[in-house]
C-alpha positions as CSV (number, residue, x, y, z in Angstrom):
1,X,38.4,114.2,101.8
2,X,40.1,111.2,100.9
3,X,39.1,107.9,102.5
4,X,41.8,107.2,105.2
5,X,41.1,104.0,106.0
6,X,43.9,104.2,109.2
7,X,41.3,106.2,110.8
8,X,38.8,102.8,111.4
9,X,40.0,100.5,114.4
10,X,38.6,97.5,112.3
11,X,37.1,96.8,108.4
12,X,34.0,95.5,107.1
13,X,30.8,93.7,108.6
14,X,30.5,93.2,112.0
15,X,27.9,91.4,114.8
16,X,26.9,92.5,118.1
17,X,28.4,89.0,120.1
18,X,25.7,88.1,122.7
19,X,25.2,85.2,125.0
20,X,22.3,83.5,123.6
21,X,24.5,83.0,120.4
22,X,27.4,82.3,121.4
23,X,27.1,79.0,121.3
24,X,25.4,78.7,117.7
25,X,28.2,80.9,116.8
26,X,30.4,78.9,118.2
27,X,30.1,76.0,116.4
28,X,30.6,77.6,113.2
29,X,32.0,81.0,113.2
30,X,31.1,82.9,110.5
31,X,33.5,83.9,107.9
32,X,31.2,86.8,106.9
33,X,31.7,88.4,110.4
34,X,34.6,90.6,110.1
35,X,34.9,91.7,113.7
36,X,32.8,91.6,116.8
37,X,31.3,94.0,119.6
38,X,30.7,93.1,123.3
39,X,29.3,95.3,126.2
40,X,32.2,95.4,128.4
41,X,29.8,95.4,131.6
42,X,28.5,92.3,130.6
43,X,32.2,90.6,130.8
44,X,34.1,92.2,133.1
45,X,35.2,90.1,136.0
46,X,33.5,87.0,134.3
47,X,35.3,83.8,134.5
48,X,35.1,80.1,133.8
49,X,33.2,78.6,131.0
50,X,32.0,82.4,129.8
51,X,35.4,83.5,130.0
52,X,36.3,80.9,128.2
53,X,33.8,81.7,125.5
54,X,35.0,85.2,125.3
55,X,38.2,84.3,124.6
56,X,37.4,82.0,121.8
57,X,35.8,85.0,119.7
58,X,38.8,87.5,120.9
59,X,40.9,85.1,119.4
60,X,39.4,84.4,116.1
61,X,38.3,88.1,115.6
62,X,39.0,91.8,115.8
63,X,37.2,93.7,119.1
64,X,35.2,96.7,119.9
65,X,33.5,97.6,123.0
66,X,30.4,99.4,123.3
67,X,29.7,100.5,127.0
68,X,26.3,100.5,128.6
69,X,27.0,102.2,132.2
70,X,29.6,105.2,132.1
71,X,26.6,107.6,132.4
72,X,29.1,110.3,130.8
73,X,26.5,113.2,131.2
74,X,25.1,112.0,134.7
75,X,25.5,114.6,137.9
76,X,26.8,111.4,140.0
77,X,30.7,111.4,140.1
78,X,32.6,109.5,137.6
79,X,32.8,105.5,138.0
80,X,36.7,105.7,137.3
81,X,37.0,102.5,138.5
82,X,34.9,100.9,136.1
83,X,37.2,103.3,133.3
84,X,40.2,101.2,135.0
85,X,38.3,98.0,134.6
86,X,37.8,98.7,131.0
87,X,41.5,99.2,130.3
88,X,42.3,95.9,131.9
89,X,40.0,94.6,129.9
90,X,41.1,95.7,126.8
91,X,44.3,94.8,127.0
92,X,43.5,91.6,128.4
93,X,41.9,90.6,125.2
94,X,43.3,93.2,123.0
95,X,40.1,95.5,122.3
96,X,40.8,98.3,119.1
97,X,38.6,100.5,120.4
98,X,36.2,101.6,123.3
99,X,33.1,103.6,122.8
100,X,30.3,104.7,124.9
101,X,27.1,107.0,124.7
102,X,26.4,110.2,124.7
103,X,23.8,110.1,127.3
104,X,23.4,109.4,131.1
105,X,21.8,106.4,132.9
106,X,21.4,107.1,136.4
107,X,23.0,109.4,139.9
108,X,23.1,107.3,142.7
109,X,21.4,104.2,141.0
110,X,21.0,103.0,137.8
111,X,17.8,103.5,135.4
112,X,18.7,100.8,133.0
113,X,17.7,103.2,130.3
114,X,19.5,105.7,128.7
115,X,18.6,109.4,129.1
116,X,19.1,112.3,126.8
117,X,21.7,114.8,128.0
118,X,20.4,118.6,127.8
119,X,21.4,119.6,124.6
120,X,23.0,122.9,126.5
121,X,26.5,125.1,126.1
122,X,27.1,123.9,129.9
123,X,26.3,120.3,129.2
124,X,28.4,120.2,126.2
125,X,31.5,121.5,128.9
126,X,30.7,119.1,131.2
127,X,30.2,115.9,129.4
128,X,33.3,116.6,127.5
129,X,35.7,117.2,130.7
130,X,34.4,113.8,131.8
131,X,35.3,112.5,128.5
132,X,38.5,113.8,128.7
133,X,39.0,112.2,131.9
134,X,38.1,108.8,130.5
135,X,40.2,109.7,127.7
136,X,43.4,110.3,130.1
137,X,42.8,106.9,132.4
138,X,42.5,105.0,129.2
139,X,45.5,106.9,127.5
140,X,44.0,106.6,124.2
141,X,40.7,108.1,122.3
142,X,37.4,107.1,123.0
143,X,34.0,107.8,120.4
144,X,30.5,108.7,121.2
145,X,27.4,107.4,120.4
146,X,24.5,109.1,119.0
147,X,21.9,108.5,121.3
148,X,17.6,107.4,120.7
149,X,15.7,109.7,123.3
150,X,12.1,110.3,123.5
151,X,11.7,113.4,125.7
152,X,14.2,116.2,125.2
153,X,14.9,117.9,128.5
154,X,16.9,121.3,127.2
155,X,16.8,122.0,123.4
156,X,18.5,125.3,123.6
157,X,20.8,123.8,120.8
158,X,20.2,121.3,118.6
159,X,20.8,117.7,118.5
160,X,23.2,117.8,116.0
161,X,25.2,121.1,117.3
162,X,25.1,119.3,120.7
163,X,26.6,116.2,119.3
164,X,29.6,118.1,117.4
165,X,30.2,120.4,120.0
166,X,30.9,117.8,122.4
167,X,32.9,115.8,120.2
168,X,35.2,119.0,120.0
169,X,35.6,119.9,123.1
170,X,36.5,116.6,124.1
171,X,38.3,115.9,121.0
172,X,37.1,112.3,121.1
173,X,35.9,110.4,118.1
174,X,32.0,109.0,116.8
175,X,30.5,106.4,117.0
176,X,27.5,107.0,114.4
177,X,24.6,104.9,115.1
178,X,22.3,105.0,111.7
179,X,18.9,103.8,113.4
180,X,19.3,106.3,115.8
181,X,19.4,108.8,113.1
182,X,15.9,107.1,111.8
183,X,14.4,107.2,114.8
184,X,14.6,110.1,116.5
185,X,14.3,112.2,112.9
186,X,10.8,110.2,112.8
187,X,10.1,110.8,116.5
188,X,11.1,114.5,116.5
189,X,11.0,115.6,112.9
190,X,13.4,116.1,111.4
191,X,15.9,115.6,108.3
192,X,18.2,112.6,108.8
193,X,20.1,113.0,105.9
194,X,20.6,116.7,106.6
195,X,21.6,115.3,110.3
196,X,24.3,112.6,108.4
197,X,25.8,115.2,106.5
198,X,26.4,117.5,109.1
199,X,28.9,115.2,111.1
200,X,32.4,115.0,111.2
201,X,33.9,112.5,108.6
202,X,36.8,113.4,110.3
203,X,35.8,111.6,113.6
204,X,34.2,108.3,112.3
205,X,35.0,105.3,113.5
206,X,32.5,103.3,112.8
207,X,28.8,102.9,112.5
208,X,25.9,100.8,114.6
209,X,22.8,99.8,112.5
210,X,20.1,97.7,114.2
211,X,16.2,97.4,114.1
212,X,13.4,99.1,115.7
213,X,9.7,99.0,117.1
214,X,7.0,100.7,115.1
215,X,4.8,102.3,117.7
216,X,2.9,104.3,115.3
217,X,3.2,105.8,112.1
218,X,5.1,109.3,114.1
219,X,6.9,107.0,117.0
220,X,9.4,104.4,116.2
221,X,10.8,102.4,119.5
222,X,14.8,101.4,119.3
223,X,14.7,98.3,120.7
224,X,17.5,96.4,119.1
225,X,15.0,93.3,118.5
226,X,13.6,93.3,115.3
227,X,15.5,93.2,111.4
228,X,16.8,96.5,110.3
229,X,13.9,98.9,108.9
230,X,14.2,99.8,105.5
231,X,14.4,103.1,106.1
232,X,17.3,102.5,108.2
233,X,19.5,100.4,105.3
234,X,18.4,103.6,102.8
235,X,20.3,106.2,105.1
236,X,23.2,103.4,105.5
237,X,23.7,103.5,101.7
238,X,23.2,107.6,101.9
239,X,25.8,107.0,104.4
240,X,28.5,105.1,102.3
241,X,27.9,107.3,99.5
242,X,29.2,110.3,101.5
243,X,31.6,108.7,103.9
244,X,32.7,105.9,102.2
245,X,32.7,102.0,102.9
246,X,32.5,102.9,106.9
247,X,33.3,100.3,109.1
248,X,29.7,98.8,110.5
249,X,28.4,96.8,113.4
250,X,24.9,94.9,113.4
251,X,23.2,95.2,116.8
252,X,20.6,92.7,117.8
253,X,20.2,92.4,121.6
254,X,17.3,89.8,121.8
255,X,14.1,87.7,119.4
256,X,16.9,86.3,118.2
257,X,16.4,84.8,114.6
258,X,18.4,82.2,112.9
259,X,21.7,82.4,113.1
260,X,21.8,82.2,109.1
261,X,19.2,85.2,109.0
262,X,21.6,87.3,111.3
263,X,24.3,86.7,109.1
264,X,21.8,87.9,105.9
265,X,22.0,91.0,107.1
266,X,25.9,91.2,107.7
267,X,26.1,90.1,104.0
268,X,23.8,93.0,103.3
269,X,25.9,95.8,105.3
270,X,28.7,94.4,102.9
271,X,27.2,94.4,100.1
272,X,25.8,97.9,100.2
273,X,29.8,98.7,101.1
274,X,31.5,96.9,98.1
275,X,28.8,99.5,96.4
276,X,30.9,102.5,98.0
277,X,34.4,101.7,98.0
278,X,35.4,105.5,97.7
279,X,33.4,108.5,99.5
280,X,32.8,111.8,98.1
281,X,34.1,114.6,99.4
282,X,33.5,115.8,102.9
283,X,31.3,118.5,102.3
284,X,29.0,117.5,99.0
């Protein structure tokens, strides 16, 4: 496959924008950041000095939005009305892209946690008509996530074939998150390369990479708080080398460091892609 770079909503390096550094952020935005990544939840409906914030980033850099609440695989009717909020608020501050996670987070309340989906043939329908649904309010593509979970519910198929299937069905795009891939090969073991290349190049948009919690030598905690694991930066460089110089978010949702060590690892993710200009094929 030839690297279509059309196929990415943004280029480069980019940092999870969060409150507690906005402000440091502020007062020198980075020229390493290529674009930025909110929670749309977490902004919606905001206004006066936060909204003025916002708009200070969406104006200096390219936007993604990485939901937190759709609950695409949860029994509870679909909040279309937060789907409707998103595309106000997308065009609002002209967001590239909108992605979400393949997981569910609640029914009549929400668990503030994320929950793994069975990985089932009726699951895989039903997620992926709700997708569709989002996909026809928004009237534009949306991508997945790869979700961290703990305790499968349904393993009837795997993790992998549940995570393609429902991107076909839907016919929406990915979202691949890399420490996800870590983790939950560590936590349920197996082979996260062999996991990598099985998805679709075809679909990529972009790719998360953030740091996790070392529970114990067989358990590894995503927690989004701590520098990227080694093991993590390894598979984004197994990444590149198969899919090319991906398009690639840093996550880090709180123990914030230094804003300077933050942007170390930005200048890492584009280091390791100036390595990987062109991928391989698709398949090898």
């Amino acid at each position: 496959m030839t690297n279509n770079t059309n196929q990415y909503p943004v280029q480069g390096a980019g940092l999870g924008l969060r409150r507690p550094i906005a402000d440091k952020l502020m007062e020198n935005p980075p020229t390493d950041v290529d674009f930025m990544e909110v929670a749309p939840e977490n902004w919606i409906h905001v206004g006066g000095i936060l909204a003025k914030k916002l708009r200070f980033f969406t104006e200096r850099y390219p936007f993604l939005i990485h939901g937190l609440s759709l609950s695409i695989g949860s029994p509870a009717p679909l909040d279309e009305q937060l789907v409707r909020d998103i595309k106000d608020f997308m065009a609002e501050h002209d967001i590239r892209m909108y992605s979400e996670h393949l997981s569910y987070c609640g029914d009549d309340g929400h668990l503030y946690d994320l929950m793994p989906i069975p990985f089932t043939e009726d699951a895989v329908k039903y997620a992926a008509e709700r997708v569709r649904r989002v996909q026809d309010i928004l009237e534009q593509r949306i991508a997945l996530e790869n979700v961290s979970y703990y305790a499968p519910t349904d393993t009837s198929m795997s993790e992998e074939d549940f995570t393609i299937a429902v991107l076909e069905e839907a016919d929406c795009d990915l979202m691949l998150d890399i420490n996800n891939i870590v983790v939950n090969s560590i936590n349920h073991k197996y082979d996260a390369s062999a996991f990598l290349n099985r998805m679709p190049a075809e679909r990529i948009r972009y790719f998360h990479i953030a740091g996790h919690y070392v529970e114990d030598e067989d358990l590894r905690v995503d927690t989004h708080g701590s520098p990227v694991d080694e093991q993590a930066w390894q598979l984004l460089a197994e990444a590149y080398a198969k899919f090319g110089s991906v398009p690639t978010l840093l996550e880090r949702d709180f123990n914030f460091p230094p804003i300077e060590e933050l942007l170390d690892e930005v200048r890492r993710i584009k280091s390791l892609q100036s390595e990987y200009e062109q991928p391989v094929a698709a398949n090898g």
